[in-house]
C-alpha positions as CSV (number, residue, x, y, z in Angstrom):
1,X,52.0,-5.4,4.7
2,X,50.6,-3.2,7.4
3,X,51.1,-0.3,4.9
4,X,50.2,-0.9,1.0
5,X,51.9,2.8,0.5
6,X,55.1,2.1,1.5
7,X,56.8,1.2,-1.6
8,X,55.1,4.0,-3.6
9,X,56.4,6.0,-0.7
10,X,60.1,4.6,-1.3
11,X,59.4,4.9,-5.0
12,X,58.8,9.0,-4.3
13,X,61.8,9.3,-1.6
14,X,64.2,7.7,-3.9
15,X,63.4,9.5,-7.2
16,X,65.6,12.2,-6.8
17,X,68.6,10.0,-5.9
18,X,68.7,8.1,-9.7
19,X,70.8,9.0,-11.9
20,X,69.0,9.4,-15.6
21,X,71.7,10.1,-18.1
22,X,71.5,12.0,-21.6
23,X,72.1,10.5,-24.8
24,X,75.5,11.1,-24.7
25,X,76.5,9.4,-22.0
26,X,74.1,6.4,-22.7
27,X,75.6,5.9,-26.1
28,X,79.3,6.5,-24.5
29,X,78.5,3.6,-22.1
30,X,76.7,1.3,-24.5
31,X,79.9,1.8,-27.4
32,X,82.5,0.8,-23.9
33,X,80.1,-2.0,-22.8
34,X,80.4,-3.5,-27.0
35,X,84.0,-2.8,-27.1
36,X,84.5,-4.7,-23.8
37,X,82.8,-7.6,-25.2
38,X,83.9,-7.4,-28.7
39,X,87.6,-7.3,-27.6
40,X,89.0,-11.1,-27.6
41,X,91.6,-11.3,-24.9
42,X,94.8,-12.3,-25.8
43,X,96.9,-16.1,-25.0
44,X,98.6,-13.9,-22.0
45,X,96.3,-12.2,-20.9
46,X,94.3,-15.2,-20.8
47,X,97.2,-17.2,-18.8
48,X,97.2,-14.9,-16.7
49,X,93.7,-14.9,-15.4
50,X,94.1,-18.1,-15.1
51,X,97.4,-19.3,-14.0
52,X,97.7,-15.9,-11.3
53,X,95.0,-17.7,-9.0
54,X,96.2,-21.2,-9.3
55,X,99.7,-20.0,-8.7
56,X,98.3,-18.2,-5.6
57,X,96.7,-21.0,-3.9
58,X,99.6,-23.6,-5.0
59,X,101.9,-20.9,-3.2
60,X,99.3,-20.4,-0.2
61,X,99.3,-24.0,0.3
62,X,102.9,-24.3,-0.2
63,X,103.7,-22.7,2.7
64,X,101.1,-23.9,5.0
65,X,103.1,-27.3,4.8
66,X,106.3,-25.7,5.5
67,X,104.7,-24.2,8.4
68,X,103.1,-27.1,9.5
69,X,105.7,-29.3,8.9
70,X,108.4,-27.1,11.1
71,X,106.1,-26.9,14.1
72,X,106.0,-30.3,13.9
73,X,109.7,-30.9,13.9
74,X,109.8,-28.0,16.7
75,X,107.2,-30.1,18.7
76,X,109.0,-33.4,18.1
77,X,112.3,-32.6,19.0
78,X,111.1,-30.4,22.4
79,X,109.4,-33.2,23.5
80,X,112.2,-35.9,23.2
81,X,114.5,-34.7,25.3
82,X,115.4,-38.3,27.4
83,X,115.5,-40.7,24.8
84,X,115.3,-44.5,25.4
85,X,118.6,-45.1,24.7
86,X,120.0,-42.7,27.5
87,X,117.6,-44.2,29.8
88,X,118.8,-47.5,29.3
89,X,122.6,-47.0,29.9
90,X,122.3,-45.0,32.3
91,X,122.6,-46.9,36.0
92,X,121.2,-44.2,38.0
93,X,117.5,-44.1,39.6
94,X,114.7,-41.9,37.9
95,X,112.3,-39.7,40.2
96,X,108.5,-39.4,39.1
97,X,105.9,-37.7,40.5
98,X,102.2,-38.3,39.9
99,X,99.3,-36.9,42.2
100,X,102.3,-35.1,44.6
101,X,103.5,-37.9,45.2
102,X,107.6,-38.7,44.4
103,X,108.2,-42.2,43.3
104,X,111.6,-43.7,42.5
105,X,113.0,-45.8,40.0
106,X,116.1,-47.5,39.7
107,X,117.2,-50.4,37.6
């Protein structure tokens, strides 16, 4: 804005880093490009564009859960080491602390 140049400027630096190319080449691109688009792809090779990504994120997700679900059980089972059933037949007193201070439980 502060310079109206500066694109012709750009335009001038630039020039000598595009690439024209000959007939040749142009008509060897253009005949690739149609053959590209003319080609119809086949039942597999359409199953497989298709069915490769799905089959990714189906497996992706797959084992998320199985990793999810065995921290969980790893979580579950650390934490429950007393059940309520051991506490309950067992006779003897129970220490807890809270705040530094030791309290005692018994039956």
């Amino acid at each position: 804005m502060n310079d109206d140049r500066f694109f012709e400027r750009l335009r001038d630096d630039a020039r000598h880093l595009q690439i024209t190319p000959d007939g040749v080449t142009a008509a060897r691109i253009a005949a690739r490009v149609r053959a590209r688009v003319a080609a119809q792809p086949t039942m597999s090779q359409m199953l497989a564009a298709w069915l490769r990504p799905v089959l990714a994120s189906v497996t992706a997700l797959a084992f998320a859960a199985i990793v999810g679900l065995t921290w969980l059980d790893a979580a579950e089972t650390s934490s429950n080491n007393v059940t309520m059933d051991a506490m309950a037949s067992s006779t003897s007193t129970y220490e807890m602390a809270l705040d530094g201070e030791t309290l005692h439980v018994a039956e």
